[in-house]
Residue, then its C-alpha position, 0 to 999 in steps of 0.5 A: x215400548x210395544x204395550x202401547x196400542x196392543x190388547x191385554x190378555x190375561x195369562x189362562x187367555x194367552x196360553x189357550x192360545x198358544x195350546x191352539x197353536x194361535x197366532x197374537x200380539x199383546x201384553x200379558x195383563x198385570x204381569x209385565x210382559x209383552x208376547x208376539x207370536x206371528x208364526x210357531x216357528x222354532x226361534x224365540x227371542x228374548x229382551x227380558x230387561x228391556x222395561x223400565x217399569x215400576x208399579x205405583x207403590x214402589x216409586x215412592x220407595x226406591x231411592x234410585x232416579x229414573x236415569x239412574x234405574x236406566x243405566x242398569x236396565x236394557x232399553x231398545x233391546x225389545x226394538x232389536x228384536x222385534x222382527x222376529x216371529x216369536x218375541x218375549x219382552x220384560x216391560x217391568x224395570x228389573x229393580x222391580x223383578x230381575x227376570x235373569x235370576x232365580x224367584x227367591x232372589x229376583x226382588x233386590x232386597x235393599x241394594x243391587x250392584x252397591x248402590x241402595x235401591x229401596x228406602x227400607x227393605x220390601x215387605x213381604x206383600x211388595x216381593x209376593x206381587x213380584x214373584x207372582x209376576x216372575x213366575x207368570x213370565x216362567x209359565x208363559x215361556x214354558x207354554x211356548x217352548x213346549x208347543x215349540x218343542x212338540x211342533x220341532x225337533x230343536x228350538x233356538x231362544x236368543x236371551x238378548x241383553x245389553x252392557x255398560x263397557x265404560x267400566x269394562x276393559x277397553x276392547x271390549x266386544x260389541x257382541x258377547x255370548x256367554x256359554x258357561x250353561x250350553x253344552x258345547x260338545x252339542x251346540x258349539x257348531x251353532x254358538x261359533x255359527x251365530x258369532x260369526x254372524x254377529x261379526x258380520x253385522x256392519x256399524x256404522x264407524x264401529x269395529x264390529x267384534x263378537x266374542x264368546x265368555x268375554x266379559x259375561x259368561x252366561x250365568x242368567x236364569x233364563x238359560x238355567x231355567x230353560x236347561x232345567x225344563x227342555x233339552x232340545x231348546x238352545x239359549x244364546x245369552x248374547x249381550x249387546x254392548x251399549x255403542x247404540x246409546x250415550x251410556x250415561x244418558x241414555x240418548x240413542x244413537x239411531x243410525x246404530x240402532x238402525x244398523x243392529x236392529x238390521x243385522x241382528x234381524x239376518x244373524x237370528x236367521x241365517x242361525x235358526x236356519x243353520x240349526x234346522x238344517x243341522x239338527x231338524x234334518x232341513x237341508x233347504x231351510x233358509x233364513x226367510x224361512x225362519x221369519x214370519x210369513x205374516x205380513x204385519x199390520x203395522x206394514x200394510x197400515x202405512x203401505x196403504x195410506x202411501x198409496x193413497x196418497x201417492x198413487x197419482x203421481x207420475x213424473x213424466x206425465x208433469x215433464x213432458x211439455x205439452x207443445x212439442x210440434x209447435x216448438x218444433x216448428x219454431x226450432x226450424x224456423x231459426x234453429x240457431x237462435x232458437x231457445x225452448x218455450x216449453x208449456x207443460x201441464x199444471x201440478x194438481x197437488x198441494x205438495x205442502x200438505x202432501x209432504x205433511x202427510x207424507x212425513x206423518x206416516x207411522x214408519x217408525x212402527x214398523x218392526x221389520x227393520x228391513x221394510x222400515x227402511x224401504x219406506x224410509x226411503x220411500x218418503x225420501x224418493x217421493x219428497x224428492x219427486x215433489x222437488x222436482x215436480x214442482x221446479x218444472x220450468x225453473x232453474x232449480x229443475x236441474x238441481x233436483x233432476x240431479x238429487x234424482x236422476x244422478x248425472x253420467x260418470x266417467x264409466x258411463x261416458x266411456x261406455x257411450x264413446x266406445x260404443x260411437x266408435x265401432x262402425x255402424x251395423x246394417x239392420x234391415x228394414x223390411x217395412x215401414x209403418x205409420x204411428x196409426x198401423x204400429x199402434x194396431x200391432x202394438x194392441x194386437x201384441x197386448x192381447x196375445x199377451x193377456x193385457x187388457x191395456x189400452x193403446x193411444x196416440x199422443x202428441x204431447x210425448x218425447x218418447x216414441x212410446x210410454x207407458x202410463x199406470x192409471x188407467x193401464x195405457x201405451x202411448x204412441x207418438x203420433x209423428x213416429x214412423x216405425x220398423x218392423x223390428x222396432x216395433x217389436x222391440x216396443x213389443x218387448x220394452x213397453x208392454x213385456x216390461x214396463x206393462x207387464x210390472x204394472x200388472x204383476x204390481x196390481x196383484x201384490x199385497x204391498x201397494x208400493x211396488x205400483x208407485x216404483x221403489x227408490x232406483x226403479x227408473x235405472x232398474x226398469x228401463x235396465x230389464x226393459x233394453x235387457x228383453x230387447x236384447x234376449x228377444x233379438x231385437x236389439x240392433x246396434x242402431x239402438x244401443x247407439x242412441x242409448x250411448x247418444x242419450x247419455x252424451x246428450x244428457x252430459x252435453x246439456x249439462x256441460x253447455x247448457x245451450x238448447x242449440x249447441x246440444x243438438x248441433x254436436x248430436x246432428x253434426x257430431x253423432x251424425x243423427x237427422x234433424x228431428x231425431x237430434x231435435x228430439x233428444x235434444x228435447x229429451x234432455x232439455x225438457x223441464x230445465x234439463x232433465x237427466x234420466x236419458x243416461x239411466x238406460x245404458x247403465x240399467x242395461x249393463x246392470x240388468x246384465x250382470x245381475x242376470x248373469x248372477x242370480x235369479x232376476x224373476x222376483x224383479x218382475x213383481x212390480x215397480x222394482x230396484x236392483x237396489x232391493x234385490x235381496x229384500x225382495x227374494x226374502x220377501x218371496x220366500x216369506x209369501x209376502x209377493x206372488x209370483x210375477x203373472x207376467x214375464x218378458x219373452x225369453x226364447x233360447x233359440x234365438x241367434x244372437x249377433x256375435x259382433x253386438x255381443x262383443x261390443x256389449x261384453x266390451x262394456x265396463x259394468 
C-alpha cells in the first residue's frame, strides 16, 4: 500500500495545493486516502476499494476475518494504476466506508452481501467517523476535477475496480466497463475507444476480453457523483476480473499483475490522448503526453545506486587476454599444435557482495510498470555479466557466453555464406598508415567533432580499435596498419557511434543509459556497421569479415579447436595468417566467446528499423532496439534530451549499387 514512506497532509494542506496548481504525493491524513499528483493533466485514476484498512475500534467488532474482508475488496488495484499522473487510492477496507456508494449508505449497517459484518449494528458516533471520512474523499475529488476542469476542456477519470468471477458465468470478461450512467451519444466514441484497447492488452495464458455492461453495468457512486457535480468529466467504471490473484486466498499471480499493470498503463493513454485529440481539439496529442513528465523519485533512487554500483564494469576490458603478441609468437612457432595460453586481467570485484547489492535494489517501488521492468532486466543482464566475468578461463565461459551473447542461427549463418559466395569487390587503397599515423587522424576526427576524447595505443586488444567509457578513450592496436578508408570507417564506427553514445548518455538524467541496456551490444555495433554504410565507407571486404565473424564464431562452437578454427578461415575464407589468427583469437578469447556474430545481424536490424521509423532517439545512450518503443515515450515525456552527437549522414554520397544489392539480399 502507497502510504508507506509518504507524508501526511491534512485536507485544507492538500487542497492549497492543488488550488496552487502544485504537484505532491502523500496520504490525506485521518481520511484513508492516498493522492498523487505529478502533473495537472487531464486523467484521473481511480482505485477506491483497493485499502484493507479498519480503524482500531472497529476490529473488535466486525465478525468477518481479514481473508474474509479481502475476497470483497480491491487489492492491487492501486498497483494497476500507479503510473498515472494523477491517482486517487481508498486505503480503508470499504466494510469500514464503501466509497462506491452514496454517504447515507456507505457504512453497512449489519450485513453486506448476506454475510454479517458487525457484531451489533454501528453506533451512531462509528458512521459519524465514517461519513466524515467519506465526505473528506468527495472534497478532495471535486478539488481536483475542478482545477482540471478549469485547466482543460474534457477530463477522463478511470474508477478502477476488480470481481470475483468464480461465482459469475463462465465467459465472463476479464475487462468490463459499466455504462449505465455515461451519456453514450457524447462519450460512446471514447468508451468502445478504451475497450478496444483494453482487448489489446496481451496476459499471460489468458484470452483477453473486454466488454461493455456485461457483468456490472456502472451503477457506483463515484460516476453519479461526478455526474452530479461536472459535465465536461467522463468516468470509466471499468472492473478488472480477478485472473491476477487466487480468488479465494488472495495469492497474486505477478506475471499477470505485471502484464495489467503494462497494458492498462498505454490503454489509460492512448484513450486520454484519443479524447484531447477529439474533444480538446489536440490533433497531435499522444499517449506520452498523457503521462507525467516528471521522472519520479523512486526511479532516479534506484537509477543511481545502479550506477554506482556498476559503473566500472566493462566486459571486454576482463575478456581481452593481455598476452596477445607473445601468443602470437607461440601460435607460429608450431601453428597446428598450438593451444591458447591466454593471461587476462584480474577481476576486482567481490561479485558475491555485488549480486547482493544488486538484488536489494528497491525495483519493486517503481510505479511505472515500463521502467520497473527495464531495470529488471537490467539486474538480469548485469548478474549475468558477473557470470561471465567471473568464468574467464574456464569451462563454463562458453555457457554464460551463450546466456549472454546468444549463438548464430540458421539465418545468420545464411546470411554469412551468401555474402562468401559472391566475388569479392576491388577496393582501392590509396595509402597506408601506421598504427601511430591512424591514431593522429583518429584525434584529429574527434576534435572536429566536439570530443574531447582521448586516443591511445594498445597492445593488449583483439580488435583494431575500441572504445572504452571511463575516462572517454579510443584504443588503437598498435600492430594494425590501416587504409585510408578504413580509417574512416573507424571515424564512423568508433568515434560517431560508440563515442558519441557514450557522451550523449553522460548528459541524460537516467544514469543507465552509460552501463548498456540489455541488448545493446547487437544494437550498437548494428548503428555502428549502419554509419559505415550511410558515410560510404562500407566495402564489401568489410561486410565479408562481418559474414567471417559469424562463422568463426559457429566453427569455435562446433570444433572447439584453436587450430582447426583458423585453418577453415586461413584455408577455406581465404584470409592471411595474422588475420585468420586474429579472429581466431576473437572467437577463442576467455573460453569461447561468441559477440563476434552480433555485427551482421545488428547491421541488418539497424537497417530495417531505419527504413521504419525514427532511430534518433537510439543515439541517447547505450541503447536497445529491444526499447525502442520506451525509449521514444521517454523522449516525448522530457525524461531524455536529444542526442548531442549523431553520426554523419550525408545525402550526396553515391552508394555502390553491386553492395546495395548483396545487402538487400539479405534475410533480416
Amino acid at each position: 500500500m502507497p502510504t508507506l514512506n509518504h507524508k501526511k497532509y491534512t485536507l485544507s494542506e492538500m487542497l492549497s495545493l492543488i488550488q496552487r496548481g502544485q504537484p505532491f504525493a502523500g496520504e490525506l491524513a485521518d481520511a484513508g486516502c492516498f493522492v498523487k499528483i505529478d502533473e495537472y493533466l487531464p486523467v484521473v485514476c481511480t482505485a477506491i476499494h483497493a485499502g484493507s484498512r479498519l480503524r482500531d475500534e472497529l476490529v473488535h467488532r466486525c465478525v468477518l476475518t481479514e481473508p474474509e474482508r479481502l475476497f470483497e475488496e480491491d487489492p492491487f488495484t492501486d498497483n494497476m494504476i500507479a503510473s498515472q499522473p494523477i491517482t486517487m487510492v481508498g486505503l480503508d477496507s470499504r466494510f469500514e466506508y464503501d466509497l462506491n456508494r452514496a454517504m447515507t449508505l456507505s457504512t453497512y449497517y449489519k450485513s453486506a452481501w448476506n454475510r454479517l459484518v458487525w457484531k451489533k449494528p454501528l453506533s451512531t458516533k462509528h458512521r459519524t467517523e465514517s461519513h466524515r471520512k467519506h465526505s473528506a474523499f468527495y472534497t478532495l475529488y471535486e478539488a481536483i476535477i475542478t482545477k482540471l476542469e478549469a485547466l482543460h476542456d474534457s477530463v477522463v477519470v478511470f474508477d478502477i475496480h476488480s470481481y470475483n468471477y468464480k461465482r459469475q458465468r463462465n465467459d465472463a470478461p476479464v475487462f468490463n466497463i459499466g455504462t449505465t450512467q455515461i451519456d453514450m451519444e457524447r462519450w460512446g466514441s471514447v468508451v468502445h475507444r478504451f475497450a478496444s484497447e483494453l482487448a489489446k492488452i496481451p496476459l499471460p495464458n489468458i484470452s483477453t476480453t473486454a466488454e461493455l455492461d456485461s457483468v456490472f453495468e456502472g451503477r457506483g457512486y463515484l460516476i453519479s457523483h461526478t455526474n452530479a457535480h461536472f459535465d465536461r468529466t467522463l468516468v470509466l467504471p471499468t472492473e478488472v476480473k480477478k485472473v491476477f490473484m487466487e480468488e479465494e486466498s488472495g495469492t497474486p499471480f505477478p506475471l499477470v499483475l505485471e502484464a495489467l499493470q503494462s497494458g492498462l498503463k498505454a490503454a489509460f493513454s492512448q484513450t486520454s490522448a484519443f479524447v484531447q485529440r477529439k474533444y480538446n481539439k489536440k490533433r497531435r496529442t499522444n499517449k506520452a503526453d498523457m503521462l507525467s513528465s516528471c521522472i519520479e523519485p523512486a526511479l532516479l533512487n534506484v537509477d543511481r545506486q545502479l550506477y554506482q554500483l556498476a559503473n566500472k564494469v566493462e566486459t571486454l576490458k576482463y575478456v581481452n587476454p593481455t598476452n596477445l603478441i607473445a601468443e602470437f609468437k607461440r601460435f607460429e612457432a608450431n601453428p597446428s599444435r598450438y593451444k591458447p595460453n591466454y593471461r587476462y586481467r584480474q577481476l576486482p570485484i567481490n561479485v558475491s557482495d555485488f549480486k547482493q547489492r544488486l538484488y536489494r535494489l528497491p525495483i519493486e517501488k517503481i510505479s511505472d510498470p515500463d521502467m520497473r521492468h527495464l531495470y529488471s532486466d537490467m539486474v538480469q543482464k548485469l548478474n549475468d555479466k558477473m557470470d561471465l566475468l567471473t568464468s574467464v578461463g574456464s569451462e563454463a565461459f562458453l555457457y554464460n557466453a551463450l546466456r549472454y551473447h546468444g549463438r548464430p542461427n540458421e539465418k545468420d549463418l545464411g546470411n554469412a555464406r551468401f555474402l562468401l559466395y559472391a566475388k569479392p569487390l576491388e577496393e582501392e587503397i590509396n595509402e597506408t598508415f601506421t598504427s601511430k599515423e591512424a591514431m593522429d587522424k583518429l584525434s584529429t576526427a574527434a576534435v572536429k567533432l566536439g570530443m574531447r576524447c582521448k586516443v591511445a595505443s594498445s597492445s593488449k586488444i583483439a580488435a583494431r580499435a575500441m572504445v572504452s567509457a571511463q575516462p572517454p578513450t579510443l584504443h588503437v592496436n598498435s600492430r594494425a596498419i590501416f587504409t585510408d578508408r578504413e580509417i574512416e570507417r573507424l571515424v564512423q564506427h568508433e568515434l560517431g557511434v560508440h563515442m558519441a553514445t557514450n557522451y550523449n548518455a553522460r548528459t541524460q538524467p537516467l544514469k543507465v543509459l552509460r552501463l548498456g541496456l540489455p541488448g545493446s551490444t547487437l544494437s550498437q555495433e548494428g548503428l555502428a556497421i549502419l554509419a559505415e554504410y550511410r558515410s560510404g565507407n562500407l566495402s564489401h571486404e568489410r561486410i565479408n569479415m562481418l559474414a567471417k565473424r559469424v562463422l568463426a564464431v559457429d566453427s569455435m562452437l562446433n570444433e572447439q579447436d584453436f587450430y582447426q578454427t583458423y585453418s577453415y578461415l586461413y584455408e577455406g575464407l581465404n584470409l592471411d595468417k595474422e588475420s585468420a589468427f586474429s579472429l581466431t583469437s576473437r572467437v577463442y578469447r576467455g573460453g569461447g566467446f561468441t559477440k563476434d556474430h552480433l555485427y551482421l545481424k545488428g547491421f541488418l536490424q539497424a537497417l530495417q528499423t531505419e527504413k521504419q521509423r525514427s532511430i534518433d532517439n537510439m543515439y541517447v545512450g547505450k541503447c536497445s532496439f529491444r526499447y525502442h518503443d520506451l525509449l521514444d515515450e521517454l523522449m516525448n515525456r522530457g525524461w531524455l534530451k536529444a542526442p548531442t552527437f549523431m553520426p554523419c549522414r550525408d545525402e550526396s554520397i553515391n552508394s555502390d549499387p553491386i553492395l546495395d544489392y548483396l545487402i538487400e539480399s539479405l534475410v533480416v
